[in-house]
C-alpha positions in Angstrom: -171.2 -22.0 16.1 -170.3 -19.4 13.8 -166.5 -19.5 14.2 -167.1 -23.2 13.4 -169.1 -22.2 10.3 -166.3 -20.0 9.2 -163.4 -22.7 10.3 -165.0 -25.6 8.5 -165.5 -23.2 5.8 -162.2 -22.1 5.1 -161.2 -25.6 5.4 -163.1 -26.9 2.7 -162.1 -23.6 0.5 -158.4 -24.4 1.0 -158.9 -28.1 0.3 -161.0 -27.3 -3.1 -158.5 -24.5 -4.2 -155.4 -27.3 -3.6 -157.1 -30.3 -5.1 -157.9 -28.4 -7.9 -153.8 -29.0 -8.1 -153.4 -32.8 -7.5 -154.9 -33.1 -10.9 -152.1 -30.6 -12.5 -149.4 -32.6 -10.8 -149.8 -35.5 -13.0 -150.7 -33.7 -16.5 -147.6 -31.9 -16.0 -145.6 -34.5 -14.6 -146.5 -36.1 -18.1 -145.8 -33.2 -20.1 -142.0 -32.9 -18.6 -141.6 -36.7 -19.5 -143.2 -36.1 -22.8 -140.4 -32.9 -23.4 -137.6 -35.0 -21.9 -138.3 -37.5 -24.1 -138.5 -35.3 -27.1 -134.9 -33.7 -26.4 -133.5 -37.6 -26.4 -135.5 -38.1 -29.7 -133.7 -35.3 -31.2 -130.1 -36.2 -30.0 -130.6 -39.6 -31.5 -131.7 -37.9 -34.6 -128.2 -36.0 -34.5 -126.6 -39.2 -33.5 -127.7 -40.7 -36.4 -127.0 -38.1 -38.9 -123.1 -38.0 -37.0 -122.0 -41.6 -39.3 -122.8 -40.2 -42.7 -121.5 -36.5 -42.1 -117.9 -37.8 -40.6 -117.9 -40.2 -44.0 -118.6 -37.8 -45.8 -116.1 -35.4 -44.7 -113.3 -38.2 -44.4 -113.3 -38.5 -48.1 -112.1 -34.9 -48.7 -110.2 -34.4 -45.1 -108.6 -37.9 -44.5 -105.5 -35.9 -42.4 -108.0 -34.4 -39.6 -108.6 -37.8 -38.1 -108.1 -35.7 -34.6 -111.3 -33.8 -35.6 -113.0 -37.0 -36.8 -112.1 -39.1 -33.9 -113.5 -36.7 -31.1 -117.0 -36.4 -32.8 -116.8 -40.1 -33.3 -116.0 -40.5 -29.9 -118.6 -37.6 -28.5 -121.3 -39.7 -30.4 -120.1 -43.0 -28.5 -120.4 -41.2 -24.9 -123.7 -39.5 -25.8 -125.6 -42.6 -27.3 -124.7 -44.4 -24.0 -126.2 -42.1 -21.6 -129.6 -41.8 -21.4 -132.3 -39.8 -18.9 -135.5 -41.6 -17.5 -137.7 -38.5 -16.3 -138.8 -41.1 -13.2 -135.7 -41.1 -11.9 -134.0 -37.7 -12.8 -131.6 -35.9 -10.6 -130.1 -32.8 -10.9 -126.3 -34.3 -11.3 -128.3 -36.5 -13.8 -129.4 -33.8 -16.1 -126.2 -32.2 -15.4 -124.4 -35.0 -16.6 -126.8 -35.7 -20.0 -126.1 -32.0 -20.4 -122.3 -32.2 -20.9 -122.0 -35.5 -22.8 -124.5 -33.5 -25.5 -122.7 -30.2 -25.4 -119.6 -32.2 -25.8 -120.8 -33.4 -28.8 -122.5 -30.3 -29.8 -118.6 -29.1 -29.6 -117.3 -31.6 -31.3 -119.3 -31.3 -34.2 -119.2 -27.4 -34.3 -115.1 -28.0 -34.7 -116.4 -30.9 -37.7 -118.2 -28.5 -39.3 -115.5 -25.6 -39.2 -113.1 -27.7 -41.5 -115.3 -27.3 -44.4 -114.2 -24.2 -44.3 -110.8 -25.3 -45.5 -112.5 -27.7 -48.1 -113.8 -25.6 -51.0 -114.4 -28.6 -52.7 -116.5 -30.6 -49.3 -118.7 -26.8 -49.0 -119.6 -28.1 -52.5 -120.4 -31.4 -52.2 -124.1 -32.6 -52.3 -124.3 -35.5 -50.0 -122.6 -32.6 -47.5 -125.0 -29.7 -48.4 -127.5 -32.1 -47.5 -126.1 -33.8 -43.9 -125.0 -30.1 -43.2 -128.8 -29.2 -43.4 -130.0 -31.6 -41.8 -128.0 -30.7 -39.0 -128.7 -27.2 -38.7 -132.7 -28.6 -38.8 -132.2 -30.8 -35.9 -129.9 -28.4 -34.0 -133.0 -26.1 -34.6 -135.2 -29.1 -33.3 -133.1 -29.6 -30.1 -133.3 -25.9 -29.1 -137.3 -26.2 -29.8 -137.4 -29.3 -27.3 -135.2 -27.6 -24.5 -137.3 -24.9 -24.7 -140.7 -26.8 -24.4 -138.7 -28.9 -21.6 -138.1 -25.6 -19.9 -141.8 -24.4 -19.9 -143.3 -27.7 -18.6 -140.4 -28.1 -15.7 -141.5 -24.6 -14.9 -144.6 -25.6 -14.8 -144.5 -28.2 -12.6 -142.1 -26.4 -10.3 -145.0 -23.8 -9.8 -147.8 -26.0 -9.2 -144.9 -27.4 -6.2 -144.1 -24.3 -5.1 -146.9 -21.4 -5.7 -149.5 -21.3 -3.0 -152.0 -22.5 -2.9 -151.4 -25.6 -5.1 -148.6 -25.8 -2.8 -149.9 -26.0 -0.2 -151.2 -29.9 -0.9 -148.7 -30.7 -3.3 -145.5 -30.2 -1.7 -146.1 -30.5 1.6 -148.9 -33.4 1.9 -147.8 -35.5 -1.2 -144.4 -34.4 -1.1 -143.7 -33.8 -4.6 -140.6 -31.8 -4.8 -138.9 -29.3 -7.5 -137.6 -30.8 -10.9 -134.3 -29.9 -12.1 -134.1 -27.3 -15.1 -132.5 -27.2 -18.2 -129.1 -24.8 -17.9 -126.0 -25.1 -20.6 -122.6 -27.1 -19.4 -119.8 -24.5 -17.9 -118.0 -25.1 -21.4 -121.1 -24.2 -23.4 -121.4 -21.2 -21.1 -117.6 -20.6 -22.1 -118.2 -20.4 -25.4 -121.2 -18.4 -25.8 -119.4 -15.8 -23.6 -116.4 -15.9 -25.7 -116.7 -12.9 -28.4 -116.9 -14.7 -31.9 -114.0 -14.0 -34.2 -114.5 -12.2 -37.1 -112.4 -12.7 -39.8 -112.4 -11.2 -43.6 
């Protein structure tokens, strides 16, 4: 009767200590969406601001249609794909990922020609989009990091015992992908800037 007593007892411990995650799983399900979706937010807010700057600059630059055409076409490719958090996938995120850095490339080669431009650097309605920019850009990396912390939260309310326990074996929720930079981002933060006087 008392190894009984002590069964039943741990039993109902190691049900109350994993329920106490099948609540979690929800909240931060929701908070991952919630992130996810304030990344996309920002990227259309970039997307947005991408029409005015490339007017802006064709005024003063009209020979580096090259330049002009890829973040044109970058913006094209990254307003058509989107991420639904329901449904995300690994090669999904993957994929969002280098559509965005592709554009986040495009526009970093944009911006370097006002460096030629003395006359752009000084222009207003430039100053202002140029900004703008750097404020969302700021955004963005705010949102991936708050992505980051709720996936990882998640992930360890999956994978942590005893939370665990319940939540990926008996409900079979399973890890969510992280956040990572594209192989060509990863290029070019490994690349040693130039320096040039």
């Amino acid at each position: 009767m008392k190894s009984f007593l002590m069964v039943l007892t741990a039993i109902m411990a190691t049900v109350f200590l994993t329920s106490c995650g099948m609540q979690s799983i929800p909240q931060s399900r929701n908070d991952v969406d919630a992130s996810l979706a304030e990344i996309t937010n920002q990227y259309k807010r970039r997307a947005d601001l991408i029409p005015n700057l490339v007017g802006t600059v064709k005024g003063y630059a009209s020979h580096e249609k090259d330049t002009l055409t890829a973040v044109t076409e970058a913006r094209a490719k990254a307003t058509q794909l989107t991420v639904d958090a329901s449904s995300l996938s690994p090669e999904k995120l993957q994929n969002f990922r280098k559509v965005q850095g592709d554009l986040s490339m495009a526009l970093g080669k944009l911006m370097s020609i006002a460096e030629n431009y003395p006359q752009l650097k000084a222009d207003a309605q430039f100053r202002d989009l140029q900004a703008q920019l750097e404020g969302t850009e700021n955004r963005i990396t705010v949102a991936r990091n708050r992505y980051i912390e709720s996936v990882k939260n998640f992930n360890n309310l999956v994978t942590v015992p005893p939370t665990s326990w319940m939540n990926s074996i008996m409900y079979k929720h399973e890890k969510m992908p992280q956040w990572d930079v594209s192989p060509e981002e990863k290029a070019q933060v490994e690349k040693a800037p130039e320096v040039k006087f």
